[in-house]
DSSP file (Angstrom, degrees, kcal/mol; ACC not computed):
  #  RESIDUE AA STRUCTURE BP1 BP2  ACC     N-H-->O    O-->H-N    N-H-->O    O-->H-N    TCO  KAPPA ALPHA  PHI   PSI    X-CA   Y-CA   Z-CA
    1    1 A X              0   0    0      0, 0.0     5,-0.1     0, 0.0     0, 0.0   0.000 360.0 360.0 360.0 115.2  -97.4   70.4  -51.3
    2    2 A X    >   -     0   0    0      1,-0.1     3,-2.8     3,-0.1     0, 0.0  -0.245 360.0-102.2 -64.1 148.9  -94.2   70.4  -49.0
    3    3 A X  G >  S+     0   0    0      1,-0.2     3,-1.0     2,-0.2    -1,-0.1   0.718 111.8  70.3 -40.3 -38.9  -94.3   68.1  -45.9
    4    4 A X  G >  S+     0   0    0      1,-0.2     3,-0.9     2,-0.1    -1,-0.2   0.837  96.9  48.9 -52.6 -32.3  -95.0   70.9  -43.5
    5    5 A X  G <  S+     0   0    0     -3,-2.8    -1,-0.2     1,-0.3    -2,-0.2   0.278 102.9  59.1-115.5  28.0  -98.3   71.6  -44.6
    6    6 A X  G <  S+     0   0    0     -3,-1.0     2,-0.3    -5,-0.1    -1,-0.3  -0.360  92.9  91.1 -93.4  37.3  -99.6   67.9  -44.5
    7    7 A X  S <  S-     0   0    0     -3,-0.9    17,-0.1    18,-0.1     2,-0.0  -0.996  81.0-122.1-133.3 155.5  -98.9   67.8  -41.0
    8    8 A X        -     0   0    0     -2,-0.3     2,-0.5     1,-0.1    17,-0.2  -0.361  33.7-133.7 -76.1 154.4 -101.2   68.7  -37.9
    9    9 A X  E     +A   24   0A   0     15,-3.0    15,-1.6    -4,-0.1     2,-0.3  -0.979  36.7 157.9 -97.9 106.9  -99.5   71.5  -35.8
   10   10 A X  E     +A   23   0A   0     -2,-0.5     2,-0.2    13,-0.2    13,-0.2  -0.948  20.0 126.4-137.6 142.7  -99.4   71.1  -32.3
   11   11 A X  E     -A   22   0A   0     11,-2.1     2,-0.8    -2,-0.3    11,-0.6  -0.784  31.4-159.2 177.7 125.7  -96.7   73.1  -30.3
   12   12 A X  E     +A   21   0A   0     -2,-0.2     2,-0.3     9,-0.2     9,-0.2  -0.858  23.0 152.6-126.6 112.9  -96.1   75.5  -27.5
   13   13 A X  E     -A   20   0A   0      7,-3.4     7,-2.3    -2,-0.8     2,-0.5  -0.942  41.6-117.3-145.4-176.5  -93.2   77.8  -26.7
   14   14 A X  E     -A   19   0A   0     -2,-0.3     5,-0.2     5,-0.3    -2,-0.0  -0.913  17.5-179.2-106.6  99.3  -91.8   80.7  -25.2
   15   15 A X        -     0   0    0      3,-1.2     4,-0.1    -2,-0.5    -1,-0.1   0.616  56.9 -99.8 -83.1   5.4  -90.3   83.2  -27.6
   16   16 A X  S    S+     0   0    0      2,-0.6     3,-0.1     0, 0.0    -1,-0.1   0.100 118.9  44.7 104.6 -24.7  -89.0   85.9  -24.7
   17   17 A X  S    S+     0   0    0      1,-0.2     2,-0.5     0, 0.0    -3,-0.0   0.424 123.7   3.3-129.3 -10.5  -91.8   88.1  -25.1
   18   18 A X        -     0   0    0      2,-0.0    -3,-1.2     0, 0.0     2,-0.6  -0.955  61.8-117.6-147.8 161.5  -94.7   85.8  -25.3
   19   19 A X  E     -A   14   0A   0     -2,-0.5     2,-0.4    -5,-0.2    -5,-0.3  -0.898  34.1-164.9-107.6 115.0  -95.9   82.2  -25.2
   20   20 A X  E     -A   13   0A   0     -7,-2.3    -7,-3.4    -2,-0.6     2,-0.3  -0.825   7.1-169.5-115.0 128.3  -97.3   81.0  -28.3
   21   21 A X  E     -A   12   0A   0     -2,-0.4     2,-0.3    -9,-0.2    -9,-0.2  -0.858   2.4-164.5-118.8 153.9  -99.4   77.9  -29.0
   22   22 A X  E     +A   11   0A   0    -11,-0.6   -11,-2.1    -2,-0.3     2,-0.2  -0.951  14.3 168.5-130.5 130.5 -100.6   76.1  -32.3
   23   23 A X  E     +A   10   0A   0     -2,-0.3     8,-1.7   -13,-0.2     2,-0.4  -0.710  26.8 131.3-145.9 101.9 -103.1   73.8  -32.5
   24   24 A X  E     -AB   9  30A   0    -15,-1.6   -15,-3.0     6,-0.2     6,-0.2  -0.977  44.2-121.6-132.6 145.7 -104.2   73.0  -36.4
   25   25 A X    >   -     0   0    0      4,-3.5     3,-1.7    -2,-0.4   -18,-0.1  -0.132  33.3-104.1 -86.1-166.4 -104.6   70.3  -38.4
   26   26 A X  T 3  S+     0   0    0      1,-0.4    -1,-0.1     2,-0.1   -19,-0.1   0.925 123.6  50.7 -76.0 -27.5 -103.2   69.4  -41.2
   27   27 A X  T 3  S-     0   0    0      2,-0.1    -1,-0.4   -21,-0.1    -2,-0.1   0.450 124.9 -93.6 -84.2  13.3 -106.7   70.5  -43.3
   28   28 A X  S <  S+     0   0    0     -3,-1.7     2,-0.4     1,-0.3    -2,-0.1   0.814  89.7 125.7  85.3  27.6 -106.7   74.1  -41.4
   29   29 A X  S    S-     0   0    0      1,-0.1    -4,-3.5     3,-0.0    -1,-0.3  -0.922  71.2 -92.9-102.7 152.7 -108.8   73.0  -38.8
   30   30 A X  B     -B   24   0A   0     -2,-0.4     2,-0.2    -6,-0.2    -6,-0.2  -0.201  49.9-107.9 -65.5 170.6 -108.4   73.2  -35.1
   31   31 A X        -     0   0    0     -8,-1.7     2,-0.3   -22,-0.2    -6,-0.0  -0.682  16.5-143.2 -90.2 142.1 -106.9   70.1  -33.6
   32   32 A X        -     0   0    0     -2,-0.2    -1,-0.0    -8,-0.1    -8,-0.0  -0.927  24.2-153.9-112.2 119.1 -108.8   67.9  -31.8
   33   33 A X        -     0   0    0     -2,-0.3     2,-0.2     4,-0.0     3,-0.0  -0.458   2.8-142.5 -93.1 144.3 -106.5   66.3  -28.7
   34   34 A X     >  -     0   0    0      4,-0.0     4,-1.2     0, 0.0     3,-0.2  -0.206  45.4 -85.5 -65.8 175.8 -106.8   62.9  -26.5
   35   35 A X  H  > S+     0   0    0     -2,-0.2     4,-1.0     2,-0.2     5,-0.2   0.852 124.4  42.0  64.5 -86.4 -106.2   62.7  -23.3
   36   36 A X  H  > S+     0   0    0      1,-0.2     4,-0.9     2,-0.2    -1,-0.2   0.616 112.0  47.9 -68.5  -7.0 -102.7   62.3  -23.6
   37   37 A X  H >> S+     0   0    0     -3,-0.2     4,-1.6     2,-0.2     3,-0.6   0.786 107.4  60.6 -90.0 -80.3 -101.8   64.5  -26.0
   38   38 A X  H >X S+     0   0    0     -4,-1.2     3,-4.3     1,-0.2     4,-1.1   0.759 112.7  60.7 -16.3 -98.6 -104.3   67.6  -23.8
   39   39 A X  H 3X S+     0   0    0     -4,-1.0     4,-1.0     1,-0.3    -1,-0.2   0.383  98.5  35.4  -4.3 -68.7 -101.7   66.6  -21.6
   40   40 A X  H << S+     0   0    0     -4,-0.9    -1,-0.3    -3,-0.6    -2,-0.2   0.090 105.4  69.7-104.7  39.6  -98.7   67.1  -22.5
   41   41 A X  H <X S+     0   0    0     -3,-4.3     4,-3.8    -4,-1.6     5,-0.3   0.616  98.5  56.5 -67.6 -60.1  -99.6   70.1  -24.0
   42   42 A X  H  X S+     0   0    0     -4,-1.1     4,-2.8     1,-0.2    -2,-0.2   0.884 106.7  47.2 -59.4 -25.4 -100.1   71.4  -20.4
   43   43 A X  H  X S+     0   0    0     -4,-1.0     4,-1.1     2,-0.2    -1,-0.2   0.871 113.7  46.9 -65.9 -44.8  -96.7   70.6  -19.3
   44   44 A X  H  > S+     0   0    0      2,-0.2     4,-1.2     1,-0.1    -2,-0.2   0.827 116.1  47.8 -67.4 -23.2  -95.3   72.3  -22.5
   45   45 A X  H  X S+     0   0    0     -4,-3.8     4,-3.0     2,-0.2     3,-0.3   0.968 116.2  43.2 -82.8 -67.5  -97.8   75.2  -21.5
   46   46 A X  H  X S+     0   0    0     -4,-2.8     4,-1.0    -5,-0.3    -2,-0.2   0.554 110.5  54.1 -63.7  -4.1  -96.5   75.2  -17.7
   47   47 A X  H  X S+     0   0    0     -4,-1.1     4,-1.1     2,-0.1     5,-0.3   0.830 111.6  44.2 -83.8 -34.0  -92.9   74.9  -18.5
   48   48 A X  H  X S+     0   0    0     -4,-1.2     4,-1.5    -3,-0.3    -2,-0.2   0.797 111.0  56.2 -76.8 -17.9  -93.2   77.9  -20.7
   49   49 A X  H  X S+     0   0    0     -4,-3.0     4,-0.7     1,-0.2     3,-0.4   0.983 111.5  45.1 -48.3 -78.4  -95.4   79.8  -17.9
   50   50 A X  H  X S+     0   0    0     -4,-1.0     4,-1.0     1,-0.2    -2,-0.2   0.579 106.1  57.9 -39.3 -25.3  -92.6   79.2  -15.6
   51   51 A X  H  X S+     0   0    0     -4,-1.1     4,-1.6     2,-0.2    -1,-0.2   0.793 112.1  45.8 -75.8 -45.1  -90.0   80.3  -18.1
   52   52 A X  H  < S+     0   0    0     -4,-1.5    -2,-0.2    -3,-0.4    -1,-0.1   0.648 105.6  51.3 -57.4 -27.7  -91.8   83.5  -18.3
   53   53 A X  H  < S+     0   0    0     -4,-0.7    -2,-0.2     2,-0.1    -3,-0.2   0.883 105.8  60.6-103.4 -66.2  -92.3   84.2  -14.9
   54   54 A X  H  <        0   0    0     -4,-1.0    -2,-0.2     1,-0.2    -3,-0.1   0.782 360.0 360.0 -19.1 -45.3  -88.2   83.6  -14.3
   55   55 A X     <        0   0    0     -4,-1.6    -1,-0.2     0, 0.0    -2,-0.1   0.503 360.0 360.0 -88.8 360.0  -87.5   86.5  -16.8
């Protein structure tokens, strides 16, 4: 199994036409977030809001 798919996905961007989040673990389940993690997910989430709203 390549490295990519023993690792959890979490990740938020802006492709131009959309904003797209993942959050899976590394067994195909959703990810389940801390506190700090929740976190700066919203910051990744509200920069890409803001990116969006700009274009």
């Amino acid at each position: 199994m390549s490295d990519i798919l023993k690792k959890d996905r979490l990740d938020v961007w802006y492709d131009g036409s959309a904003i797209c989040i993942i959050a899976v673990a590394a067994n195909g389940d959703p990810l389940d977030l801390g506190e700090d993690e929740a976190d700066e997910l919203l910051r990744k989430l509200q920069a890409c809001i803001a990116q969006a709203k700009a274009d």
